[in-house]
Structure formats: structure tokens, C-alpha cells
N, CA, C and O atoms as a GROMACS GRO file, in nm:
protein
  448
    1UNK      N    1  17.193  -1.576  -4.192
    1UNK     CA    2  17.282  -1.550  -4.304
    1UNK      C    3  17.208  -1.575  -4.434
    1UNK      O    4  17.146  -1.682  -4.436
    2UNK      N    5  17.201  -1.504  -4.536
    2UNK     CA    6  17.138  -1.483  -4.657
    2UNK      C    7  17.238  -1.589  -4.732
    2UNK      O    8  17.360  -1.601  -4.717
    3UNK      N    9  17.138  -1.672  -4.828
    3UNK     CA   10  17.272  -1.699  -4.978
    3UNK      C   11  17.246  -1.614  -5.024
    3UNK      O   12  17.164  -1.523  -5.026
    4UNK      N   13  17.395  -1.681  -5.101
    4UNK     CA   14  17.431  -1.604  -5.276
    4UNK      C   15  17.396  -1.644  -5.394
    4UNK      O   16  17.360  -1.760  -5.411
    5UNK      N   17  17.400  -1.578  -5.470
    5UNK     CA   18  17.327  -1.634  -5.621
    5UNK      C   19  17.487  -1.667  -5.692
    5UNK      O   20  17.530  -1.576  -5.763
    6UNK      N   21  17.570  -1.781  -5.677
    6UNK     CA   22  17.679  -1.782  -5.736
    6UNK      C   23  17.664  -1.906  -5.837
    6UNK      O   24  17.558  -1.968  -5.846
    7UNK      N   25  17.777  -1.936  -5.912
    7UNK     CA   26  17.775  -2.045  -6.016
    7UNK      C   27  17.727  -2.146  -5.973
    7UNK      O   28  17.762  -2.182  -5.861
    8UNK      N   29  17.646  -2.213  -6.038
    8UNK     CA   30  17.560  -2.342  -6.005
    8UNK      C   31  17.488  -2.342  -5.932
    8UNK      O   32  17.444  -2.445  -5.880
    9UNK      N   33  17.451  -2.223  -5.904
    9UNK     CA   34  17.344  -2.197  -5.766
    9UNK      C   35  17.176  -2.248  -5.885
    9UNK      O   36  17.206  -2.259  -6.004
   10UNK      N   37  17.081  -2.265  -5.865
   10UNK     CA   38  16.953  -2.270  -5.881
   10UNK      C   39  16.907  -2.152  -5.918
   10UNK      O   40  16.937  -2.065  -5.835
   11UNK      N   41  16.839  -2.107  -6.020
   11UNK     CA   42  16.803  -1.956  -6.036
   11UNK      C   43  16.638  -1.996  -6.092
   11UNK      O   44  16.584  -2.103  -6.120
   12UNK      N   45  16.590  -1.852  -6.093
   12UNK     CA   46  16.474  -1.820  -6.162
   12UNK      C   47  16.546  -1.669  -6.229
   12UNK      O   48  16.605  -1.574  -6.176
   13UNK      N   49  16.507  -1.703  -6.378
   13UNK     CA   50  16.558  -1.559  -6.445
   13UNK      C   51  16.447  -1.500  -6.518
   13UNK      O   52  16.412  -1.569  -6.614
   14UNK      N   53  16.372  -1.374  -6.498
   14UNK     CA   54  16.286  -1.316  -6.545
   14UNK      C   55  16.326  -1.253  -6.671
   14UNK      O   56  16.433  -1.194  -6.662
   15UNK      N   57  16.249  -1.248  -6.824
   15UNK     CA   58  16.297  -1.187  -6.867
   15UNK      C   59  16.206  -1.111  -6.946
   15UNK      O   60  16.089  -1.150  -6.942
   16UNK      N   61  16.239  -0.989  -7.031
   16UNK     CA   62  16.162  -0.886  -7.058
   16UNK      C   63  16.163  -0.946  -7.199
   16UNK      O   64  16.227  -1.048  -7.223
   17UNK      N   65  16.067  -0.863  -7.321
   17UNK     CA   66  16.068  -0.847  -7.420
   17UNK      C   67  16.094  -0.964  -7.531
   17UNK      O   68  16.170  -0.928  -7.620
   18UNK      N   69  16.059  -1.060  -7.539
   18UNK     CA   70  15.889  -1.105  -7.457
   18UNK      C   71  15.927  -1.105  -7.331
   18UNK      O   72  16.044  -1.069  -7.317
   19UNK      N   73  15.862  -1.137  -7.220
   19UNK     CA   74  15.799  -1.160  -7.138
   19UNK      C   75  15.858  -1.315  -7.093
   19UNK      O   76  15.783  -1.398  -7.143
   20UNK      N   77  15.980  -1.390  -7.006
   20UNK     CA   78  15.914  -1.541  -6.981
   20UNK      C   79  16.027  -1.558  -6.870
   20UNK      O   80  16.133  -1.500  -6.847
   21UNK      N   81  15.957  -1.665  -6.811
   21UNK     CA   82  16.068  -1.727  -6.692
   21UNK      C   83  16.175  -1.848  -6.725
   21UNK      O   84  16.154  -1.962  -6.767
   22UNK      N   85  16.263  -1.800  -6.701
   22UNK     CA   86  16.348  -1.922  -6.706
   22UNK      C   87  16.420  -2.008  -6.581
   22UNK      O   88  16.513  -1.956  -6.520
   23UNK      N   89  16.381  -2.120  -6.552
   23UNK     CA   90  16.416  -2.220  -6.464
   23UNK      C   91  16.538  -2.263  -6.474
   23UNK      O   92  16.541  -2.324  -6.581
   24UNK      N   93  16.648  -2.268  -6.422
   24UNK     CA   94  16.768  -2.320  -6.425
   24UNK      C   95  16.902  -2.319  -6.328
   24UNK      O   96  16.905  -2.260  -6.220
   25UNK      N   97  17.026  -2.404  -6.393
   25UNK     CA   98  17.126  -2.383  -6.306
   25UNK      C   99  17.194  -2.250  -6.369
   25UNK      O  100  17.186  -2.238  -6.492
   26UNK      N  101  17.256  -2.156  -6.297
   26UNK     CA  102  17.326  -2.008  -6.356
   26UNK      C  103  17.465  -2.105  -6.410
   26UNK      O  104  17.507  -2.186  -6.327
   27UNK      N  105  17.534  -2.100  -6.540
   27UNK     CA  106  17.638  -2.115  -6.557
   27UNK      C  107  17.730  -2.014  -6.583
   27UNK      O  108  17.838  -2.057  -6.625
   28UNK      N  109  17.720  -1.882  -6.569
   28UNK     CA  110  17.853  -1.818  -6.610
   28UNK      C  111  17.747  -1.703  -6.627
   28UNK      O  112  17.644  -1.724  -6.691
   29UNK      N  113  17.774  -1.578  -6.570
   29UNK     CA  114  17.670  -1.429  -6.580
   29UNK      C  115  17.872  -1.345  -6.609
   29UNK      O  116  17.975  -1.386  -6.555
   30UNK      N  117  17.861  -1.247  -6.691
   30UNK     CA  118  17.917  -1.151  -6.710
   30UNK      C  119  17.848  -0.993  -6.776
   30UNK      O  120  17.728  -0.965  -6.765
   31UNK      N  121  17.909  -0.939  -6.816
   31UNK     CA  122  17.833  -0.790  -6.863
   31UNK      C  123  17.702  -0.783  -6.944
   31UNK      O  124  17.595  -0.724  -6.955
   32UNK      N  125  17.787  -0.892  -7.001
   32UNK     CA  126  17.737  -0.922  -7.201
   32UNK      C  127  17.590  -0.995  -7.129
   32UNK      O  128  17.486  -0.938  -7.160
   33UNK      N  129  17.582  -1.091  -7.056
   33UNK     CA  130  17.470  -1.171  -7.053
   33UNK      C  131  17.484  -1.292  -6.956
   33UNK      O  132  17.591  -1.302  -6.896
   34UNK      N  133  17.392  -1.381  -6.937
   34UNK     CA  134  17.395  -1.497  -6.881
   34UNK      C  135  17.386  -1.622  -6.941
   34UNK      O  136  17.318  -1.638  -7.042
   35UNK      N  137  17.444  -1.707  -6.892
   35UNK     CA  138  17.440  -1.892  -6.972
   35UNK      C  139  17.382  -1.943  -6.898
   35UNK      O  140  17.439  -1.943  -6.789
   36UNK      N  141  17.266  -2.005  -6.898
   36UNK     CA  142  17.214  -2.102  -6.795
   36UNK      C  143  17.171  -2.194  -6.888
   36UNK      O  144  17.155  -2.179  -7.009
   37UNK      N  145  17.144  -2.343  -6.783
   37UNK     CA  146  17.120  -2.487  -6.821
   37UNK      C  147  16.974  -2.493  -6.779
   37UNK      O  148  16.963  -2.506  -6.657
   38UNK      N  149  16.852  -2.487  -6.849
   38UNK     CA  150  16.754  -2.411  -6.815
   38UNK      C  151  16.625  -2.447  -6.897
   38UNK      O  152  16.649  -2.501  -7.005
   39UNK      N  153  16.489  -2.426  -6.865
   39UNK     CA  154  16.372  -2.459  -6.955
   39UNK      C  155  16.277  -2.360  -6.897
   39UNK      O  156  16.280  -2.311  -6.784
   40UNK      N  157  16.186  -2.339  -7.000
   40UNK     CA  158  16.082  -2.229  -6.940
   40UNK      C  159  16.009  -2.265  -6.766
   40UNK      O  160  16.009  -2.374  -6.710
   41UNK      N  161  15.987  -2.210  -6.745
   41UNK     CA  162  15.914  -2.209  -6.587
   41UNK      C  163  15.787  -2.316  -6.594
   41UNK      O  164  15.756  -2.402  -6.511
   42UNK      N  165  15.729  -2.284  -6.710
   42UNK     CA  166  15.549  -2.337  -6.769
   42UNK      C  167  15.592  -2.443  -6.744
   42UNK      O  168  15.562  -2.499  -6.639
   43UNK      N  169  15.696  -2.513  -6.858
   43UNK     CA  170  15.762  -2.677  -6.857
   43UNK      C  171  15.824  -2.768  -6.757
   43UNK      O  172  15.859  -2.884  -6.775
   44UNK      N  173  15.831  -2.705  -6.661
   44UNK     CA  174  15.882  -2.771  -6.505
   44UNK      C  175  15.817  -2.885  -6.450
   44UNK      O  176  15.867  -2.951  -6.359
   45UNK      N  177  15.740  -2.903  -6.487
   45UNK     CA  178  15.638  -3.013  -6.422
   45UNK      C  179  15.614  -3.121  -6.541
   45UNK      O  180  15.593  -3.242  -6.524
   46UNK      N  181  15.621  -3.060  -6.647
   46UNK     CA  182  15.645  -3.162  -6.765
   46UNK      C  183  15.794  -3.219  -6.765
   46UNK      O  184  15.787  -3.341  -6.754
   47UNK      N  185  15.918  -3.178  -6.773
   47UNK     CA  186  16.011  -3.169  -6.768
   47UNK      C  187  16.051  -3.306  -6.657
   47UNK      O  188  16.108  -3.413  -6.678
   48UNK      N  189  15.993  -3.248  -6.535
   48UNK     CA  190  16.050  -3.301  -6.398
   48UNK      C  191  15.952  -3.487  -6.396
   48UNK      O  192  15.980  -3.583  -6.324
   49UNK      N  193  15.823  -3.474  -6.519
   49UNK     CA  194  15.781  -3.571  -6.495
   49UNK      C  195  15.869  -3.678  -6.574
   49UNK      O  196  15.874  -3.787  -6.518
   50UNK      N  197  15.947  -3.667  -6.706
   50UNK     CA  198  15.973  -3.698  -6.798
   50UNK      C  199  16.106  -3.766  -6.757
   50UNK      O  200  16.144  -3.868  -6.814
   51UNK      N  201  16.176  -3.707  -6.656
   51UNK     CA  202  16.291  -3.720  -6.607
   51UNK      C  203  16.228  -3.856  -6.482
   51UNK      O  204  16.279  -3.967  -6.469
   52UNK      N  205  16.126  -3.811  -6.417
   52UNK     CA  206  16.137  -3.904  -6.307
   52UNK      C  207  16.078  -4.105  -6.387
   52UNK      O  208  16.112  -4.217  -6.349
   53UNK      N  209  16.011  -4.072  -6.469
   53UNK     CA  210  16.001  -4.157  -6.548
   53UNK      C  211  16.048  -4.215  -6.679
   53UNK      O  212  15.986  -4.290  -6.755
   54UNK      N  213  16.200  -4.155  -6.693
   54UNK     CA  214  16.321  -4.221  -6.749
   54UNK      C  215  16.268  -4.216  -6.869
   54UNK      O  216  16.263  -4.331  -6.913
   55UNK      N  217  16.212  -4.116  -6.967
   55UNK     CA  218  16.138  -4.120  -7.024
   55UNK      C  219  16.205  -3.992  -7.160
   55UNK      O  220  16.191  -3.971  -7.280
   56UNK      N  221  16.280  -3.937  -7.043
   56UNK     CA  222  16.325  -3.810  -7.111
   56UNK      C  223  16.306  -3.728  -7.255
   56UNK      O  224  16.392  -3.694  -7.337
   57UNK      N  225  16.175  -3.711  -7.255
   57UNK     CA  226  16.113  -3.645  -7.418
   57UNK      C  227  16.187  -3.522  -7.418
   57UNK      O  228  16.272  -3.484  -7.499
   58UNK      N  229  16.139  -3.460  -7.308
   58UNK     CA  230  16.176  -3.329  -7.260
   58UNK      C  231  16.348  -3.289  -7.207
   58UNK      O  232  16.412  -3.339  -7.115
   59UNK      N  233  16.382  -3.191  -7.293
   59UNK     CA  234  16.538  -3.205  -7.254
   59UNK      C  235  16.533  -3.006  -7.196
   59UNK      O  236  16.449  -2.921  -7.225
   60UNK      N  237  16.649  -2.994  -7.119
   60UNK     CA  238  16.697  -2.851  -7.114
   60UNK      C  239  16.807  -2.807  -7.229
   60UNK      O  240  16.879  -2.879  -7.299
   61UNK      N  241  16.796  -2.691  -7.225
   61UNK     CA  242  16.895  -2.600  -7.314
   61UNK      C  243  16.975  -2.564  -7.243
   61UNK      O  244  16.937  -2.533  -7.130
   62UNK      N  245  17.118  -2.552  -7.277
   62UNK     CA  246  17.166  -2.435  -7.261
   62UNK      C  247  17.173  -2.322  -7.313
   62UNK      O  248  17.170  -2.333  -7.435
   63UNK      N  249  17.180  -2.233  -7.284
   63UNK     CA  250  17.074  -2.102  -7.318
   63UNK      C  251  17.211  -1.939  -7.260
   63UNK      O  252  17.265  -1.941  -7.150
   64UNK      N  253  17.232  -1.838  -7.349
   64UNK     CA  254  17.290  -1.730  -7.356
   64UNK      C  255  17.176  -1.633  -7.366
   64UNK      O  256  17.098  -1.612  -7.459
   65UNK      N  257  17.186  -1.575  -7.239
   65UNK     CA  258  17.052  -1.417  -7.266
   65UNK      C  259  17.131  -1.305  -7.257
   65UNK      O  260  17.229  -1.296  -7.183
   66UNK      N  261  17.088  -1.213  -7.336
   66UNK     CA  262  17.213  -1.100  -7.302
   66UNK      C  263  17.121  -1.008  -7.228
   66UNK      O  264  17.004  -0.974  -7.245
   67UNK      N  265  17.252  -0.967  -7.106
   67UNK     CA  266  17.192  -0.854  -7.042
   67UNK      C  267  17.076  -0.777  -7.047
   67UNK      O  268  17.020  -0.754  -6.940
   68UNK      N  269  17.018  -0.721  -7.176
   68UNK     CA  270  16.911  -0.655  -7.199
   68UNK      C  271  16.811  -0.712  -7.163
   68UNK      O  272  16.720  -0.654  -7.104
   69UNK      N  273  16.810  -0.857  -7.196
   69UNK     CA  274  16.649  -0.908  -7.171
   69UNK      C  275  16.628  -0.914  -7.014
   69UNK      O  276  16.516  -0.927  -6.964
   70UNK      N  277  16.745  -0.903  -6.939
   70UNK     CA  278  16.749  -0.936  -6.781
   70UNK      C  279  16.657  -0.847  -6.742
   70UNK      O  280  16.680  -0.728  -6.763
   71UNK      N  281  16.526  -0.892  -6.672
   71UNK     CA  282  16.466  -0.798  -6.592
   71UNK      C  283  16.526  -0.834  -6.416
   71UNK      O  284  16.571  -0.735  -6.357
   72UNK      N  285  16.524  -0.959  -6.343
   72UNK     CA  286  16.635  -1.011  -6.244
   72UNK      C  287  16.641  -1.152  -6.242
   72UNK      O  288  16.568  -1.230  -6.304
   73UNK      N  289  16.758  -1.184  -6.144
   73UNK     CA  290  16.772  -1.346  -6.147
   73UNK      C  291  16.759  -1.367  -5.982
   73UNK      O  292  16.832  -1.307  -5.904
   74UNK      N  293  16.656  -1.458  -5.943
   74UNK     CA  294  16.596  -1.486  -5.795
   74UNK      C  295  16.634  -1.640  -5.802
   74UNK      O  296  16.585  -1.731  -5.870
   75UNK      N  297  16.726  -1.638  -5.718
   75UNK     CA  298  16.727  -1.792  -5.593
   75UNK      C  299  16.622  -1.883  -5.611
   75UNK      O  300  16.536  -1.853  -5.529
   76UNK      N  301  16.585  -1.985  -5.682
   76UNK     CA  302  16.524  -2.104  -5.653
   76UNK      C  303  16.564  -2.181  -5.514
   76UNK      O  304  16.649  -2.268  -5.495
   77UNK      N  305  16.433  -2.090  -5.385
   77UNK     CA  306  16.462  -2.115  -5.261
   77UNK      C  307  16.322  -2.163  -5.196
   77UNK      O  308  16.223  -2.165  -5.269
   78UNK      N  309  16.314  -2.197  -5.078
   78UNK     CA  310  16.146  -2.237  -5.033
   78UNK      C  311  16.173  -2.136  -4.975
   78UNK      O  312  16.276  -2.068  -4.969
   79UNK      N  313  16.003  -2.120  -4.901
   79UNK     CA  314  15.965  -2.012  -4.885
   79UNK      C  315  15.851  -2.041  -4.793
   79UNK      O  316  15.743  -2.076  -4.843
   80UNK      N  317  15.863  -2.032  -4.671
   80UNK     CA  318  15.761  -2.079  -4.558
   80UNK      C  319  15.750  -2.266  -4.643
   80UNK      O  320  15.827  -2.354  -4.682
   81UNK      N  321  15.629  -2.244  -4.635
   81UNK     CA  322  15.582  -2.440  -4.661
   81UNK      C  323  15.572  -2.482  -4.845
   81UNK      O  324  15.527  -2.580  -4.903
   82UNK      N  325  15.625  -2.384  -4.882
   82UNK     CA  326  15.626  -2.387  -5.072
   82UNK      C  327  15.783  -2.468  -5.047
   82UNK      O  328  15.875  -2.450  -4.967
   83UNK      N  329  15.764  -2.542  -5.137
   83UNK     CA  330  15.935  -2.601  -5.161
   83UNK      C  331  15.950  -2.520  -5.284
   83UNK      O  332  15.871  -2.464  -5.360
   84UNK      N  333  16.112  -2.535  -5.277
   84UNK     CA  334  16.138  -2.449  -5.440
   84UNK      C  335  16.119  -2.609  -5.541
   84UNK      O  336  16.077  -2.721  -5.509
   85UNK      N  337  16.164  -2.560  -5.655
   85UNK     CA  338  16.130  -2.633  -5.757
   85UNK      C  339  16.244  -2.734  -5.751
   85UNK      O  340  16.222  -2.855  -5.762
   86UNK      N  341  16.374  -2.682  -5.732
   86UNK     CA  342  16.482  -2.746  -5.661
   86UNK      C  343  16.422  -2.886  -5.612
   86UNK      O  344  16.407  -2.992  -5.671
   87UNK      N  345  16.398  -2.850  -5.498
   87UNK     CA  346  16.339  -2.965  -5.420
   87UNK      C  347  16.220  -3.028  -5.429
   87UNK      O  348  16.202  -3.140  -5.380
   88UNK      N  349  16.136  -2.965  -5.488
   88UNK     CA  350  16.018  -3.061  -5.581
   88UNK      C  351  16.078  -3.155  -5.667
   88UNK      O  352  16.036  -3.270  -5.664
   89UNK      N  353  16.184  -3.120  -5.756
   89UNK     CA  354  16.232  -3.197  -5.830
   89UNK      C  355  16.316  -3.334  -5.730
   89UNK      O  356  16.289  -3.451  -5.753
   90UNK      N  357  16.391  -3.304  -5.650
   90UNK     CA  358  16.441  -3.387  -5.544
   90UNK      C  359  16.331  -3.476  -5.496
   90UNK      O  360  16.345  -3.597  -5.515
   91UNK      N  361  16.235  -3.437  -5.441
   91UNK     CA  362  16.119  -3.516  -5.428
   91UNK      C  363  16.061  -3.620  -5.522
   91UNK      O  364  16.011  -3.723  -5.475
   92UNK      N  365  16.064  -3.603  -5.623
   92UNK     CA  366  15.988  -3.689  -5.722
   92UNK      C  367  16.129  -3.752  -5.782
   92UNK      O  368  16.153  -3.873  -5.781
   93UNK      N  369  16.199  -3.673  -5.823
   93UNK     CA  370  16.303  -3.814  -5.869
   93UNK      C  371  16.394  -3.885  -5.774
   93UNK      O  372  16.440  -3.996  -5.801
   94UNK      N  373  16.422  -3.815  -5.654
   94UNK     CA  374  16.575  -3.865  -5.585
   94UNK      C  375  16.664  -3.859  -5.622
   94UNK      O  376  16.738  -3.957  -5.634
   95UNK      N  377  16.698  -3.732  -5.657
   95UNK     CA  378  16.858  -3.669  -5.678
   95UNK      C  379  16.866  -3.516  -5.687
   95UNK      O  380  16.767  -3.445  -5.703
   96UNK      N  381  16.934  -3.492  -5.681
   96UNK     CA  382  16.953  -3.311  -5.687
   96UNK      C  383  16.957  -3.302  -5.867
   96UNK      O  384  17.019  -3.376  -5.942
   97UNK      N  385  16.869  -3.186  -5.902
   97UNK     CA  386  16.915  -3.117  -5.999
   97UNK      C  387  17.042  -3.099  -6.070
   97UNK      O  388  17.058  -3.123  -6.190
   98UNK      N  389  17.158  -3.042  -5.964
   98UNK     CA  390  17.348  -3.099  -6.064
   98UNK      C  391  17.344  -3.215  -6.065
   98UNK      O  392  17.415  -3.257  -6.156
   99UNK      N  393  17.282  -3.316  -5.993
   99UNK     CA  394  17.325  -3.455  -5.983
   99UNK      C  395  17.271  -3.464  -6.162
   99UNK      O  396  17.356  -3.471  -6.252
  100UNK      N  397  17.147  -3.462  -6.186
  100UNK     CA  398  17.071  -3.543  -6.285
  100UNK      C  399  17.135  -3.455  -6.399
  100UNK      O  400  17.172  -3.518  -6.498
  101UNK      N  401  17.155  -3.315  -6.398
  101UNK     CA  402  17.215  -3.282  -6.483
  101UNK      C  403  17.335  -3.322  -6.521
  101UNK      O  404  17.364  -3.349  -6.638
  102UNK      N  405  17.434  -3.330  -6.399
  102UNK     CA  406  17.580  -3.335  -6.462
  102UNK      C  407  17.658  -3.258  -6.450
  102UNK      O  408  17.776  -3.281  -6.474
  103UNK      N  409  17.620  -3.155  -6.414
  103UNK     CA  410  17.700  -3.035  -6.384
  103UNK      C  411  17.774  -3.022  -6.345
  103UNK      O  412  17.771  -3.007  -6.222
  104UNK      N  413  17.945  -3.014  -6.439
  104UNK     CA  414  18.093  -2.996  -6.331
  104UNK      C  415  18.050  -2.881  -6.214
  104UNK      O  416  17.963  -2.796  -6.199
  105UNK      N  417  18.161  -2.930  -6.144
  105UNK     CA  418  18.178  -2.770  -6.057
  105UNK      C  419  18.301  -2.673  -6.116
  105UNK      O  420  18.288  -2.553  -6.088
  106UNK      N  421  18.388  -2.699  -6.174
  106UNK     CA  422  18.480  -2.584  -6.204
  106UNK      C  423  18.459  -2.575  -6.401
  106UNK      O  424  18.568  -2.563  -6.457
  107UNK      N  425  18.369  -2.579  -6.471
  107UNK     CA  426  18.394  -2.530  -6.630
  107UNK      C  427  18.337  -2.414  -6.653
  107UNK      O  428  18.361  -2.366  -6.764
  108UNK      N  429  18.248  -2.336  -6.559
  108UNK     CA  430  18.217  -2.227  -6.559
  108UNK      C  431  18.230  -2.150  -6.490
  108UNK      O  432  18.270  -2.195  -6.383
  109UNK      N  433  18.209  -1.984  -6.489
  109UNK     CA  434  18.281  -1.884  -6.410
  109UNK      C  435  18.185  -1.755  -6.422
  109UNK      O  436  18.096  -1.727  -6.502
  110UNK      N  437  18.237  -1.687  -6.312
  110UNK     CA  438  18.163  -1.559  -6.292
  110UNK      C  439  18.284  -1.449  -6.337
  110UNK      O  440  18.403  -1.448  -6.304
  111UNK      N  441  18.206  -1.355  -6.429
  111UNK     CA  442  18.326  -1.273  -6.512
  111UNK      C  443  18.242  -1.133  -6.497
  111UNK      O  444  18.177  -1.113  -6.600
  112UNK      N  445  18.226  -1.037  -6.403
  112UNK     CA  446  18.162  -0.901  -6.373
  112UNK      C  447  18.270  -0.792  -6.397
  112UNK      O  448  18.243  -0.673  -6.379
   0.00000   0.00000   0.00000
């Protein structure tokens, strides 16, 4: 059985014009665009160090892309012996990603 890419799922969002990846939780995708809780792809390892050492320089955005820049949004999933970033992050700090974020489960929504 395949997942789904639904609210609060883990994403990677590619985007066009410029060019950049965005790392994050999906909060709310409709026509207009997407909201995610999110930091560039590059910063993940800075980010994830900053956090595991209580140190927190490095913060995420929440972040509105509109549709246009969407080139796609891919599952932050492992993949044979690669962990996703998901779980890299689980690894080094000991907690899930919604955990450290905070992330309700019902303030955001899927509106297609």
C-alpha cells in the first residue's frame, strides 16, 4: 500500500523560478498555493544541528508558495538504506519532527 501526501504529512517541495527545495511539514495546499512549516533543503543539517543542541539559531518559516512556483511536492520517505530527513532528524534529536515543531493536528486543511 502506497502513502498519501496529506496534511502534516513530511514533504519535499520543488520549486521553479528560482530554482529551490523546500523541506517541510505540508500545512494546507489549495488552488491558489501551498503553506508549509519549512526551511530550504541546503539548511537541514544546520537546522537539525541547532535544534539537537538546544541552541536554536536556526528557526523554520512558515511559508505560502503559490501554485506557479510548484514544480511537485514528494513524500519525505526512506528509500532502500537512505533514511528520509524525517528520520535523520528523529535520530539525532529524539522526537519526531510534529513533536519538536508543535504541530496541531486539526488547524489546517486541504481545500482542492
Amino acid at each position: 500500500m502506497s502513502k498519501l501526501i496529506t496534511i502534516r504529512s513530511i514533504v519535499i517541495v520543488n520549486l521553479h523560478s528560482p530554482r529551490e527545495k523546500i523541506w517541510g511539514v505540508l500545512l494546507s495546499i489549495n488552488s491558489y498555493g501551498i503553506t508549509a512549516r519549512g526551511i530550504d533543503i541546503n539548511s537541514f543539517q544546520d537546522w537539525t544541528r541547532s535544534v539537537a543542541n538546544e541552541t536554536d539559531s536556526i528557526g523554520l518559516s512558515t511559508m505560502f508558495i503559490p501554485m506557479m512556483r510548484v514544480e511537485k511536492v514528494t513524500l519525505d520517505e526512506s528509500v532502500g538504506p537512505f533514511k528520509s530527513f524525517g528520520e535523520q532528524f528523529q535520530d539525532r534529536v529524539g522526537r519526531s519532527v510534529l513533536e519538536a515543531l508543535d504541530v496541531p493536528e486539526d488547524d489546517y486543511h486541504l481545500d482542492l
